[in-house]
Each structure stands twice: as structure tokens, then as C-alpha cells.
C-alpha positions as CSV (number, residue, x, y, z in Angstrom):
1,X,70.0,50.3,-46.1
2,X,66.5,51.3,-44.5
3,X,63.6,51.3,-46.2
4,X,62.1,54.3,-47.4
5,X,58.6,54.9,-47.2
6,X,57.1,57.6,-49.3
7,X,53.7,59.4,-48.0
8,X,51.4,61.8,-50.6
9,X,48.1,63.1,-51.1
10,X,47.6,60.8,-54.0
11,X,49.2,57.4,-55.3
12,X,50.2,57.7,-58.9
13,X,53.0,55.6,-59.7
14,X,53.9,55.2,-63.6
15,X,53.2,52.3,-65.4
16,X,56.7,52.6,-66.9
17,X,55.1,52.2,-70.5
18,X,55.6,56.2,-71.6
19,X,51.8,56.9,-71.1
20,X,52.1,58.8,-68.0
21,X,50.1,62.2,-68.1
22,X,51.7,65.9,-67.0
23,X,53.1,66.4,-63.8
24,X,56.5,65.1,-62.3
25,X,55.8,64.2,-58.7
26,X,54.9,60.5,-59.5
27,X,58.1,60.2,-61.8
28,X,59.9,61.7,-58.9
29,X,58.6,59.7,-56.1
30,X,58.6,56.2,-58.5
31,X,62.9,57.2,-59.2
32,X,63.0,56.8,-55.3
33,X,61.6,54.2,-54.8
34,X,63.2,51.9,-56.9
35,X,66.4,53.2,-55.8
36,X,65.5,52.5,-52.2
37,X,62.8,49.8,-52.0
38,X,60.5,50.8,-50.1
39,X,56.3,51.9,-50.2
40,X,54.5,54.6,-51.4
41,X,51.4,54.9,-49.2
42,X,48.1,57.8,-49.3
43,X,44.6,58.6,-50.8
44,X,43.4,56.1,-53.8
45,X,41.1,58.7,-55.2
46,X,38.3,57.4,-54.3
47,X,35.6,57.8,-51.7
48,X,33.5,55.5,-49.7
49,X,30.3,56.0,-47.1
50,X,32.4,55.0,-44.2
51,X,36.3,55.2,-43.4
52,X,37.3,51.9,-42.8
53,X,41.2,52.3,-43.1
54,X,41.0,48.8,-45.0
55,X,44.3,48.8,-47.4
56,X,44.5,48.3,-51.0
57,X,48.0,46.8,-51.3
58,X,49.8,46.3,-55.2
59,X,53.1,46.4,-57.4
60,X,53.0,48.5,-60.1
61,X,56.5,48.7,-61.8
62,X,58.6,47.5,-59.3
63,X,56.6,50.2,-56.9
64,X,54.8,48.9,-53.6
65,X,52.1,51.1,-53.1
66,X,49.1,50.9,-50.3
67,X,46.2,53.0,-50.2
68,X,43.5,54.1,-48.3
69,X,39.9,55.6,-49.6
70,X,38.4,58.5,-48.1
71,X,34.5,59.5,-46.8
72,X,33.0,62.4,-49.2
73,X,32.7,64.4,-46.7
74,X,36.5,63.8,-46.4
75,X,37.4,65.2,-49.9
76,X,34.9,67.8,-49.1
77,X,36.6,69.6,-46.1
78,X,40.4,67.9,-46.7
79,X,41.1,68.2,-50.5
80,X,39.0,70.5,-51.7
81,X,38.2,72.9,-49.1
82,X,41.4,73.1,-46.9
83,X,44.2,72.0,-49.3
84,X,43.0,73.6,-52.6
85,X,41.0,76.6,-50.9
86,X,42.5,77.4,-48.3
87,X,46.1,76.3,-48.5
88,X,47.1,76.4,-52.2
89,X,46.2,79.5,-53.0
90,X,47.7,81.2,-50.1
91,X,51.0,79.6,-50.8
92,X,50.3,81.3,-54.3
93,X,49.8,84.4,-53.0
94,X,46.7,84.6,-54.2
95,X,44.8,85.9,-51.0
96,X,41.8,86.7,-52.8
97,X,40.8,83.4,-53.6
98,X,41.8,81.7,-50.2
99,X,38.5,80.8,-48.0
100,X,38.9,80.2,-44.2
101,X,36.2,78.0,-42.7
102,X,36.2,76.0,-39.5
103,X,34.7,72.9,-40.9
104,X,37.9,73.1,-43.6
105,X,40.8,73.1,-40.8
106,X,38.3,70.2,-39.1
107,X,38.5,67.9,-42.0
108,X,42.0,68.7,-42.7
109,X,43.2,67.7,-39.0
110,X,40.8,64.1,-39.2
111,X,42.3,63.3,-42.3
112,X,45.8,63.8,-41.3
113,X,44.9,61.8,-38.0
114,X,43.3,59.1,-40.7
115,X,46.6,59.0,-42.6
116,X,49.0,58.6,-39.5
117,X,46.6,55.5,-37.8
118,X,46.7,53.4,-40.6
119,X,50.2,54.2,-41.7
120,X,51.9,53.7,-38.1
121,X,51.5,49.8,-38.1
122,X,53.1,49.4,-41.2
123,X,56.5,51.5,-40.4
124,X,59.1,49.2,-39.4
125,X,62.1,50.3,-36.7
126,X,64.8,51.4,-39.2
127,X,62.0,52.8,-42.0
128,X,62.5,56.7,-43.3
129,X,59.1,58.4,-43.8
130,X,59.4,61.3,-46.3
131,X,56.3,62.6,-46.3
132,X,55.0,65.2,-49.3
133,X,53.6,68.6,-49.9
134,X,51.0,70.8,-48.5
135,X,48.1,68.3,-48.0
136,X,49.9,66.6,-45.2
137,X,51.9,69.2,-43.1
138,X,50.5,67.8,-39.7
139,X,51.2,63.8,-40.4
140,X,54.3,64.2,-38.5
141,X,52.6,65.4,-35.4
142,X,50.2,62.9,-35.6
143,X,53.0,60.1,-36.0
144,X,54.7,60.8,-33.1
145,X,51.4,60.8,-31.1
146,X,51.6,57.3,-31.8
147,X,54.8,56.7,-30.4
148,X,56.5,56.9,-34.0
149,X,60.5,57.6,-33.0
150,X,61.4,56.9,-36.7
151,X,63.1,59.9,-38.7
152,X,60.7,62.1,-40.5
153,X,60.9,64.3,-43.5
154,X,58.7,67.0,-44.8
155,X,59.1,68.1,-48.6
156,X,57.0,71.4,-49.6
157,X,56.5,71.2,-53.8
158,X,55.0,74.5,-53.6
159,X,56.3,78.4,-52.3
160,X,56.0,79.1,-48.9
161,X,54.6,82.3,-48.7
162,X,55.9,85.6,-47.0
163,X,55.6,85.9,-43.2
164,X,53.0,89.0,-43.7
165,X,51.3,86.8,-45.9
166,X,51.6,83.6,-43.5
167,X,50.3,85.1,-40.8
168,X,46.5,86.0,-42.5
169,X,45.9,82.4,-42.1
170,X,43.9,81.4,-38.9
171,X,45.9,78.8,-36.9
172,X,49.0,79.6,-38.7
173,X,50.9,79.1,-35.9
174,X,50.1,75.7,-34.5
175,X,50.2,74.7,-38.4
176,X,53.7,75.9,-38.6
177,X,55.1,74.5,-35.2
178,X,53.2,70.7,-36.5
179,X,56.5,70.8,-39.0
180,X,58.6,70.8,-35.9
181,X,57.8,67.5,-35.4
182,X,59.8,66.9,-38.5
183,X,63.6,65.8,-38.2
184,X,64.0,67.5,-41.8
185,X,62.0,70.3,-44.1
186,X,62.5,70.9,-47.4
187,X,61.5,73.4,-49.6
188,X,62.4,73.8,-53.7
189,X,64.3,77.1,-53.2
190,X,66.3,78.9,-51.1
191,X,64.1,81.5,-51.5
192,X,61.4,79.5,-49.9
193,X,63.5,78.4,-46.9
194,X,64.3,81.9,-45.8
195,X,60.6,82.9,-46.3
196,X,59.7,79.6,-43.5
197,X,62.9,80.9,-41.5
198,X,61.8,84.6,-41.6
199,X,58.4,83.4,-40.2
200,X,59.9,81.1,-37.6
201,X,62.5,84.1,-36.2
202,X,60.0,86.9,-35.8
203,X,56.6,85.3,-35.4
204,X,57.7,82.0,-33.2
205,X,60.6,84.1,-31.7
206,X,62.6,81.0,-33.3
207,X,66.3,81.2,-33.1
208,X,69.2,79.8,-35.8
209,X,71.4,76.8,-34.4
210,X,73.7,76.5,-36.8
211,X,71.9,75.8,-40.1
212,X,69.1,74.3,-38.0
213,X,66.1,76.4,-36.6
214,X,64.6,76.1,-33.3
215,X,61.2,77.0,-31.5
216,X,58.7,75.3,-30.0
217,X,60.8,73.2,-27.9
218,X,61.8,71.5,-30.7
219,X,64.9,71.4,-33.4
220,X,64.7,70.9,-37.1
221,X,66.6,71.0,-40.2
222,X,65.5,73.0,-43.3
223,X,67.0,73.4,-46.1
224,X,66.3,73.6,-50.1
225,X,66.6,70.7,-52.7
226,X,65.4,71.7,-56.0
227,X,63.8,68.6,-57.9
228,X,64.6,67.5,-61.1
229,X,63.7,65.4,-63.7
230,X,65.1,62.2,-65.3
231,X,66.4,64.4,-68.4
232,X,68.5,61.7,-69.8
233,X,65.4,59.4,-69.8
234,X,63.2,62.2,-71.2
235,X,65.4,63.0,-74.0
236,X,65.7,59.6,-74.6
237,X,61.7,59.3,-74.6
238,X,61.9,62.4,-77.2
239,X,63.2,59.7,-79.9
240,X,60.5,56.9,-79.1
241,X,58.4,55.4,-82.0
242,X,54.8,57.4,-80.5
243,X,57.2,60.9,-79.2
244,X,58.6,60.8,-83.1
245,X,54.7,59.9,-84.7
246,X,53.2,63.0,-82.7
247,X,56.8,65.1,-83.7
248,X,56.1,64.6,-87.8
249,X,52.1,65.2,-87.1
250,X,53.2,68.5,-85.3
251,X,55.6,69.5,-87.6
252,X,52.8,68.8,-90.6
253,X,50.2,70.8,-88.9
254,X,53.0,73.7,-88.4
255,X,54.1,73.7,-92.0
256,X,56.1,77.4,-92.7
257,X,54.7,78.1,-89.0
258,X,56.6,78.5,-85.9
259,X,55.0,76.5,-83.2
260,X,55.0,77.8,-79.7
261,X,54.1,75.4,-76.9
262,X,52.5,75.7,-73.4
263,X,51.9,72.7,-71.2
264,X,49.9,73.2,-67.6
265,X,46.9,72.2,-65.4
266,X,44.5,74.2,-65.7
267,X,45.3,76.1,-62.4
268,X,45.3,80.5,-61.6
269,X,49.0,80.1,-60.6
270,X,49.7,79.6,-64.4
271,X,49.6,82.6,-65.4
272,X,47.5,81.4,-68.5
273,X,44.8,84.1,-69.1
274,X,48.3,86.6,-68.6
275,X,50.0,84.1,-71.0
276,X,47.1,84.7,-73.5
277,X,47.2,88.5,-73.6
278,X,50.6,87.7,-73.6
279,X,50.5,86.3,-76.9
280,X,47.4,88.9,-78.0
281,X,50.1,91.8,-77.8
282,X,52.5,89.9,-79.5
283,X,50.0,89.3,-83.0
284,X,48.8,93.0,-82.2
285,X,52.2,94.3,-82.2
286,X,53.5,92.3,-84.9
287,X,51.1,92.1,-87.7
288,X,54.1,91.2,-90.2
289,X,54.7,87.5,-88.0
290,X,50.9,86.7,-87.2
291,X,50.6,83.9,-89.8
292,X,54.1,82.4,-89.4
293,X,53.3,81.1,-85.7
294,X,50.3,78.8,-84.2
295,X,50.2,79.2,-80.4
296,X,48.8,75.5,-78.9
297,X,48.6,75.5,-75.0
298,X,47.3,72.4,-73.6
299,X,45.9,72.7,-69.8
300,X,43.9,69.7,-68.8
301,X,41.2,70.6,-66.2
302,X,41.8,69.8,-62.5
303,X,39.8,70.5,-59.3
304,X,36.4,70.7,-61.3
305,X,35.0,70.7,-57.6
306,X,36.1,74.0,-56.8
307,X,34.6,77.3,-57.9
308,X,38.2,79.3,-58.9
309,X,38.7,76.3,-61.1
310,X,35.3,76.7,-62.8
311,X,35.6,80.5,-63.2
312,X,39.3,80.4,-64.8
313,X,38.5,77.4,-67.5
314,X,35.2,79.6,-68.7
315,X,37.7,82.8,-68.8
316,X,40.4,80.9,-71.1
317,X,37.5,79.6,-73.3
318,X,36.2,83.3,-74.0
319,X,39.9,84.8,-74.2
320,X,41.1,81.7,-76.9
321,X,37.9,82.5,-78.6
322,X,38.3,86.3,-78.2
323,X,41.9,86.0,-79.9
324,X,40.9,84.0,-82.6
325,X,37.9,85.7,-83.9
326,X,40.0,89.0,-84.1
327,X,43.1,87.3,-85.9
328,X,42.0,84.0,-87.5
329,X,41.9,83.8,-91.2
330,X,40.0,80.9,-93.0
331,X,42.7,78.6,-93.1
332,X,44.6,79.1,-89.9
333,X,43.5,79.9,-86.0
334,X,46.2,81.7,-83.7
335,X,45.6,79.6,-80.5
336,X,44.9,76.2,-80.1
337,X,43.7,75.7,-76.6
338,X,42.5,72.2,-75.8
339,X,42.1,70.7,-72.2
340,X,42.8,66.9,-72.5
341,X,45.6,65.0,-70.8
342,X,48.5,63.6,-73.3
343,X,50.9,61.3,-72.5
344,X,54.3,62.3,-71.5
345,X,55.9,60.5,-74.7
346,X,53.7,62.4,-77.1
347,X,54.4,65.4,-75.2
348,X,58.0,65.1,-75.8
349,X,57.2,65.1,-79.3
350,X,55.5,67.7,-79.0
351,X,57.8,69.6,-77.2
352,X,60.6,68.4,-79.6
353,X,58.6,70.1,-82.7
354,X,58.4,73.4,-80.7
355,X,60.3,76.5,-81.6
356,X,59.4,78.1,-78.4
357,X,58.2,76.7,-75.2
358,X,56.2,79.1,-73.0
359,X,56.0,78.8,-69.3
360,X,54.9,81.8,-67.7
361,X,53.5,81.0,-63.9
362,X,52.6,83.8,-61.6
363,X,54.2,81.2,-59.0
364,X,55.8,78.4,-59.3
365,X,57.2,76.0,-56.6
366,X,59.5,74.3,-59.4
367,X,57.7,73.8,-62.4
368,X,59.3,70.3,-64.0
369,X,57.4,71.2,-67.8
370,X,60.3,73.6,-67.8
371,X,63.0,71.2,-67.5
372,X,61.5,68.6,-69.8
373,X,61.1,70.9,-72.5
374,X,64.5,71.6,-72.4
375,X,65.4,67.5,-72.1
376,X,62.8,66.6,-75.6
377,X,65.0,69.3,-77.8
378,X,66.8,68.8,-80.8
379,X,71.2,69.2,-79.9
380,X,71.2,70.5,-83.6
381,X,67.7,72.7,-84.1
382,X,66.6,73.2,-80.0
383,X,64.0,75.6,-79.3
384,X,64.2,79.0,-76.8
385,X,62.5,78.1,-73.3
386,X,60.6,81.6,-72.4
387,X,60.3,81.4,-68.3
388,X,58.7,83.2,-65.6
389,X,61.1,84.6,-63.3
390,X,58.3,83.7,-60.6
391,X,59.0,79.9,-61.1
392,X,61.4,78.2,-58.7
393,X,63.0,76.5,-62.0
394,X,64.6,80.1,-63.1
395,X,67.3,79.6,-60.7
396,X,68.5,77.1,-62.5
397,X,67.4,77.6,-66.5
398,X,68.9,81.2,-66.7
399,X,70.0,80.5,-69.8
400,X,65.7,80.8,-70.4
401,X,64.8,84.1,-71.8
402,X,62.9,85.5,-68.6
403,X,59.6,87.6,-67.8
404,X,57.4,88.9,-65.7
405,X,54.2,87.3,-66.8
406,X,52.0,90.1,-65.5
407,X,53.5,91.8,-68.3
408,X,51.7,91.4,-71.8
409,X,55.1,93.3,-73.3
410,X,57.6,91.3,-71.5
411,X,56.0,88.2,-72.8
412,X,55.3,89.5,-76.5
413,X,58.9,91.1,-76.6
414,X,60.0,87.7,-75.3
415,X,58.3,85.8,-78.1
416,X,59.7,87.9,-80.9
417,X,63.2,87.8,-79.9
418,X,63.3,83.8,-79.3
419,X,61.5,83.2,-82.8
420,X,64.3,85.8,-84.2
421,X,67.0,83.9,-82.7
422,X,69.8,82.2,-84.6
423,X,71.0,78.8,-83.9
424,X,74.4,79.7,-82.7
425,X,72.5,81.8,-79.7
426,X,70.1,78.8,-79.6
427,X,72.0,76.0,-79.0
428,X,74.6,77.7,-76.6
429,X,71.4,78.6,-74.2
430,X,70.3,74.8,-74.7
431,X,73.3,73.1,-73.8
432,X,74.0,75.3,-70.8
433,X,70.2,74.4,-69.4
434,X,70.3,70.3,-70.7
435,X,73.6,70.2,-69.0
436,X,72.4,71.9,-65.9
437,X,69.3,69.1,-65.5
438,X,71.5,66.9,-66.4
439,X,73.7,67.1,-63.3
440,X,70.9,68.2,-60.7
441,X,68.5,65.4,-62.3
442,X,65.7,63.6,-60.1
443,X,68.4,61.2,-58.8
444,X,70.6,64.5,-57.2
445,X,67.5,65.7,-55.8
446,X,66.4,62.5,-54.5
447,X,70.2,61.2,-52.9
448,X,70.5,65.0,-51.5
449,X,67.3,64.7,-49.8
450,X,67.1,61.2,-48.3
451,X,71.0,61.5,-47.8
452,X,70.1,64.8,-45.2
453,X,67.0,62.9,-43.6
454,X,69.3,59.3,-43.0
455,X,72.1,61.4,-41.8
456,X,71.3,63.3,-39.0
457,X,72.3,61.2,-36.1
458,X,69.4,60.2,-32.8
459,X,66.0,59.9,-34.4
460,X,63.4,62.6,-33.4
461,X,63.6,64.2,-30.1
462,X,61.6,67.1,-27.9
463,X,64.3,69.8,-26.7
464,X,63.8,71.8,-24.2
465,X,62.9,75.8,-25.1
């Protein structure tokens, strides 16, 4: 079997003690892994005066994983200018915050350059590369610059935006033919795919060969693979000794209340400050239910270094603040809004003790909190999973009760009628969603994907136009 090696902004892999923090790339990537031995190579997270492309080599849970540190001026122009100011909130379709400077696309291309000359030695003749997400959508290119014949995968975790919205980007184009140099592209949806297709056919003058598109000289394979999660492990992790001590403090502090839970970085394409007026029209709207429900949303901060990040923590603080002072009595506060990072076993309890989970993104390219609320419930007593039809996850959870989360009276209606539900309605929608992750789990996602990369025949080649 080859080896697999795995290529991402950052290196995270789990410690595989139940103290992993939100998000479900690392759990994803560390699943694979395992499964096919391989390494997990990118950025450390930290910075150094020089670039040296010196290696930091270790195992962490049966996970190889070598990284590399980056120059400030690196993070500077790569992560936080390009990726997160240009990149991610274009994808979001959130135009109004994107920024478009030269130096940006500068660092982004050195970076990527970086990445692929001290990867390159360490890919072996029969090695998969399955390279991830928006940070790294030219490493291919600059692979096969360096003579890398090896088969090359591209997985997007985030929407590809619409071709009129594509096309406002500077350079779209030659960032857009650099994933030709792919052998495969995947996206979460199918949505997504047809959006990348749609751009390829009109703007590229690509054309359809079969399920495969082709421009720029040059053939490659798209299609969609939804990620997962583990949600056998999760559930399992919902019944752990520290998920079951932060379940009975919840359920204490919740006493005769209904809790309703949100989980997300802090990050615009959230939909938080929505998801608070959200929750605003339901206590104005229901003065009769105020008291019987405590709304906690936990968002721990990201991307301090950029401005938009700044701007929308200083918003939630004042709109958290604003909600309580209209509706908080002297024994009991509305919102709980609090921006650490948990681990994911607490959070399972915490998840477990909900009677609503919330997750209302304005755009989503999965959204895994989603699915692992749905894994922590109780079979007997599960809670109702309110999603935004904007996430790529309501595809599959459409047993979720669903909203458009620029709506303050979707969401409130939506909040009303899940903490009205009865048990019956309850835990037919659970076990039509727990089944569903069960059988397109991280395993499906991960088999599906590397199965499509390792299976298409002559590594990459240049076709004529």
C-alpha cells in the first residue's frame, strides 16, 4: 500500500488523551493517517528571523509529523494577509472584508514555494500527497516544478465561491489553473464542485470529459466528499469519566432551565452576532419562556492579528452585554458568552446536557460541531440540532430543524418549536442524523477520498489543449 503523506497549513495532531480543542481537521487528518501510515508535514506555528527549512521531526500518537517554521514577515503576507484576508473571506462571500494587496499574493506564492522545496526530498516514488485547504492551493504547481511525478490531491474545507464572485479576485485565473496541476480536487459539496466547474466552463473556456474537467492543457478530477466525524468514538467520548463530570455540572447550573448550546471560533462566517439577535427575538417574543432557558455560546478567539477578528469579538461583547442588561434578573443571565477553548471530552458533555444545539453559519464548508452534537446525545432524551441551511452539513442532517440565519424569526421560531418538541419527534430526528454520520463517518470520507486519488491510473501528466 503507498504511503500517504498529508500536507496542511498547520500540524495539530491529537494527543489521543480526549483533550483536543474545537475543530475536526486534526481528528480527520490523524484517522488517516493511522489507517495509512504515512506523515503529516506543514507550518509549526512558529516564526523565526530567517527561513532555514530545518525539520522538526516527531511521533505523537502513532502520527509522524515534520514541520517547518516560518519568517514573520511570512505569517504576515501568507497567513494573515493572503489566506485569512484575502482568501477566506472571499470564499465566504463576504467581499467586503476581502483586501487585495500585492505584497499578500507575494508572500502567499514564496510560502507555497517554501513548502514544496522542503517537502519534495522527503516524498518517496509510490507516496500519495493529499494536500489541504485554501492556504496551499499552488503547492501542486510548485511540486511538479520540481520534477514531483507522484499523484496529487487537493481537498478544499471551505465553499468555493460563485464564478461572479471568483472572478473579483486579482489573479484568479492563474490561481485557479495552479489546481490543474492536481490529479484530484475535492470539495465538501456538490454544490461546491459545480460552483469550481461553472467557473472553469465559462471563465477558462474549460470543457467536461466525462466527470473530469479540462483546460489549461491539463486534465483533473473533481468531485465532492463530505467529511465526517468519528461519531461512534465521539458518542463513546460522551460517556467518559471528565464528558459525564462537565454533563452533571451543566445539568446543575441548568436546573428547571433548558440549555441551548453553541460551539464556534470566533469567526464572521458564524453567523454569531445574527445568532445573538437570533436569540434576542426569541426572549422578546416569548416573555412566558425567558427564564426557563440559559443560552451559553462558546467561541474561542482566533486570528487576533487581523482587524475583522478584532471588530467582531468587541461586537459580541457589547451584544451579550446588551441582551443581558435588558433581560437578566438577579439570579439568572440569558447568554453566557465566554471565549476559552474546552476540550472536546468536556464538550461532549456539554453537548450531551443540551436541549438544543445552535449552529447557525452564514457559510459553512461542512461544519463538524454539527455532527458531533448529534454523536454526544442521549438515544433516550436527545436534543433538537437547529442548522443553517448555509452549512455544507445540511445536506446531510435534514432531519435538523433548518434556518436562514440572517433571519432573527427563523431562528427564534426555530428555538421555540425545538424546546416545544416531544420525545417521540425528538428521537426519530436523532436517530435518522446519528445513523446518517454513522455510515458517512471520517473513515467513508477518508477511504472515498484516497480511494479516488490511488485509483486513477498514470500519475500526473500535461495534455495537450
Amino acid at each position: 500500500m503507498s504511503r500517504l503523506i498529508v500536507v496542511s497549513n498547520r500540524v495539530n495532531p491529537p494527543t489521543g488523551k480526549g483533550d483536543e480543542t474545537v475543530g475536526g481537521l486534526a481528528m480527520a487528518l490523524s484517522a488517516a493517517l493511522r489507517e495509512y501510515s504515512g506523515l503529516w508535514f506543514g507550518w509549526s506555528g512558529k516564526t523565526t528571523e530567517t527561513f532555514t527549512g530545518e525539520l522538526n521531526v516527531e511521533r505523537c500518537d502513532g502520527v509522524t509529523v515534520a514541520t517547518i517554521d516560518l519568517e514573520e514577515s511570512d505569517l504576515n503576507e501568507y497567513y494573515n494577509g493572503y489566506a485569512n484576508k484575502t482568501l477566506w473571506p472571499l470564499f465566504h462571500y463576504r467581499q467586503d472584508l476581502t483586501a487585495y494587496d500585492r505584497s499578500y499574493g507575494e508572500g502567499y506564492e514564496r510560502v507555497n514555494q517554501r513548502f514544496a522545496e522542503t517537502l519534495a526530498p522527503l516524498i518517496g516514488p509510490d507516496d500519495l500527497v493529499w494536500v489541504h485547504d485554501y492556504h496551499l492551493i499552488p503547492l501542486a504547481r510548485e511540486l511538479r516544478k520540481l520534477g514531483v511525478k507522484n499523484r496529487i490531491g487537493f481537498y478544499l474545507h471551505i465553499p468555493w465561491p460563485a464564478h461572479q464572485l471568483m472572478v473579483t479576485l486579482p489573479g484568479h485565473q492563474k490561481l485557479v489553473q495552479s489546481l490543474f496541476d492536481y490529479d484530484l480536487v475535492g470539495f465538501q459539496t456538490a454544490d461546491y464542485r459545480q460552483a469550481f466547474e461553472e467557473y472553469v466552463l465559462t471563465e477558462a473556456k474549460g470543457v467536461m470529459v466525462g466527470s473530469d474537467l479540462r483546460a489549461f492543457g491539463r486534465t483533473v478530477k473533481v468531485g465532492a466528499f463530505p467529511i465526517g466525524v468519528d461519531a461512534t468514538e465521539f458518542a463513546q467520548m460522551a460517556k467518559s469519566e471528565r464528558a459525564w463530570r462537565t454533563y452533571n455540572v451543566m445539568m446543575a447550573h441548568t436546573a428547571f432551565r433548558s440549555l441551548i448550546i453553541g460551539v464556534d471560533r470566533l469567526d464572521y462566517s458564524k453567523g454569531l452576532e445574527e445568532r445573538f439577535a437570533g436569540f434576542e427575538h426569541f426572549l422578546g417574543a416569548n416573555p412566558d419562556l425567558r427564564r426557563d432557558v440559559l443560552f451559553l455560546q462558546i467561541a474561542p478567539v482566533s486570528r487576533e492579528g487581523v482587524e475583522a477578528y478584532q471588530e467582531i469579538r468587541a461586537r459580541l461583547d457589547a451584544l451579550s452585554g446588551r441582551i443581558n442588561g435588558e433581560y437578566a434578573d438577579i439570579d439568572w443571565n440569558p447568554v453566557r458568552y465566554v471565549n476559552k477553548t474546552y476540550p472536546r471530552d468536556e464538550l461532549a458533555g456539554v453537548y450531551r446536557a443540551a436541549r438544543v444545539g445552535l449552529v447557525t453559519p452564514l457559510r459553512d464548508g461542512m461544519n463538524l460541531v454539527a455532527k458531533e452534537f448529534v454523536a454526544a446525545q442521549d438515544p433516550d432524551d436527545p436534543g433538537v440540532l437547529i442548522l443553517s441551511r448555509f452549512a455544507g452539513a445540511a445536506d446531510q442532517l435534514t432531519q435538523a430543524l433548518m434556518v436562514n440565519p440572517n433571519s432573527p424569526e427563523e431562528i427564534a421560531e426555530a428555538l421555540k418549536r425545538a424546546l416545544a418538541m416531544e420525545l417521540p419527534e425528538r428521537i426519530a430526528r436523532w436517530a435518522q442524523m446519528f445513523e446518517s454520520i454513522t455510515r458517512d463517518d471520517v473513515s467513508a470520507w477518508r477511504d472515498a477520498y484516497v480511494g479516488a486519488l490511488s485509483g486513477g491510473g498514470e500519475t500526473h501528466t500535461a495534455l495537450a489543449s
